[in-house]
PLY file of the C-alpha trace (Angstrom):
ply
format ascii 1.0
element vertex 67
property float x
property float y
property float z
element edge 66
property int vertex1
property int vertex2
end_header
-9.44 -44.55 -95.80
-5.96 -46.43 -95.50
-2.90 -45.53 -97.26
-0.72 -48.33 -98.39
3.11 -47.38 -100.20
3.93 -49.44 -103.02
7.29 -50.02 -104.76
7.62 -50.63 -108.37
10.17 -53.41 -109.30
10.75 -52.21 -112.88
11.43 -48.51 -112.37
12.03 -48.30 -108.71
9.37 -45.44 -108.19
7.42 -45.24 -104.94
3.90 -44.04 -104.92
1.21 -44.37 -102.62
-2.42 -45.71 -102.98
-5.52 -44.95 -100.84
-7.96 -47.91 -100.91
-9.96 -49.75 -98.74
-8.53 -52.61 -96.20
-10.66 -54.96 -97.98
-8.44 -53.95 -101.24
-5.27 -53.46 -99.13
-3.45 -56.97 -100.90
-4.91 -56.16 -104.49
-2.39 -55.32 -107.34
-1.32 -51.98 -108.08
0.25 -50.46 -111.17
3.05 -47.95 -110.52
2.23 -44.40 -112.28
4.24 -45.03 -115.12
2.03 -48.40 -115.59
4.36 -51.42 -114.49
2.49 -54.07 -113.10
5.45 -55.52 -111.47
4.86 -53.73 -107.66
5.35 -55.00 -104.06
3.80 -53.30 -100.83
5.93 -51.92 -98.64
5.69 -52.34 -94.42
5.06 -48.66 -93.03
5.41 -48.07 -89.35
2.97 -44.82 -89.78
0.97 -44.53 -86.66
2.86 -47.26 -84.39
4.98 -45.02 -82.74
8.01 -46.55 -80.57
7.57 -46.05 -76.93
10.90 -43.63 -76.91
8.33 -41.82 -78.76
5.30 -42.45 -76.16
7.17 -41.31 -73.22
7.91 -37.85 -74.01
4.27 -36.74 -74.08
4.31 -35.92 -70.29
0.88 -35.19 -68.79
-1.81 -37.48 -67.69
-2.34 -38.62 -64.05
0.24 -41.65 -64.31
2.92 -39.69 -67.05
2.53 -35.93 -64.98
3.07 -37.34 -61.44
-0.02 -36.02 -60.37
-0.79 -39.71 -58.59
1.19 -39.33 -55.77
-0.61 -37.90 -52.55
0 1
1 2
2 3
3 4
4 5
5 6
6 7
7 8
8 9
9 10
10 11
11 12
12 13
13 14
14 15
15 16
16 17
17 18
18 19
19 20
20 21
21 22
22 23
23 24
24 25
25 26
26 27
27 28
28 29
29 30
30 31
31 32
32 33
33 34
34 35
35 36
36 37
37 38
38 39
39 40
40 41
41 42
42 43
43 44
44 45
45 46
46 47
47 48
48 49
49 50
50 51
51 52
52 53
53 54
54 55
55 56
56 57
57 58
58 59
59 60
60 61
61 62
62 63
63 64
64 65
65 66
């Protein structure tokens, strides 16, 4: 299941929230119970391609292609 970060406007805490994606834009209440939250935009899993590169291996990324 999806983890989603949340911010809370009125304390500043962040906390985190597994839900469904169906449920991904509901409300949350911050642990100390302020209704006043915003999701944050996480980059978890996207990866930048600096990133990608240095995995090595494969046919195309190990070389092994060329005859």
């Amino acid at each position: 299941m999806p983890r989603y970060d949340f911010r809370c406007r009125a304390c500043g805490s962040t906390f985190e929230l597994e839900r469904p994606m169906q449920a991904a834009g509901d409300p949350a209440a911050c642990p100390q119970g302020h209704e006043d939250t915003v999701k944050l935009l996480t980059t978890a899993g996207l990866g930048s391609g600096a990133e990608q590169t240095d995995a090595g291996g494969g046919c195309c990324g190990g070389g092994c292609c060329g005859g």
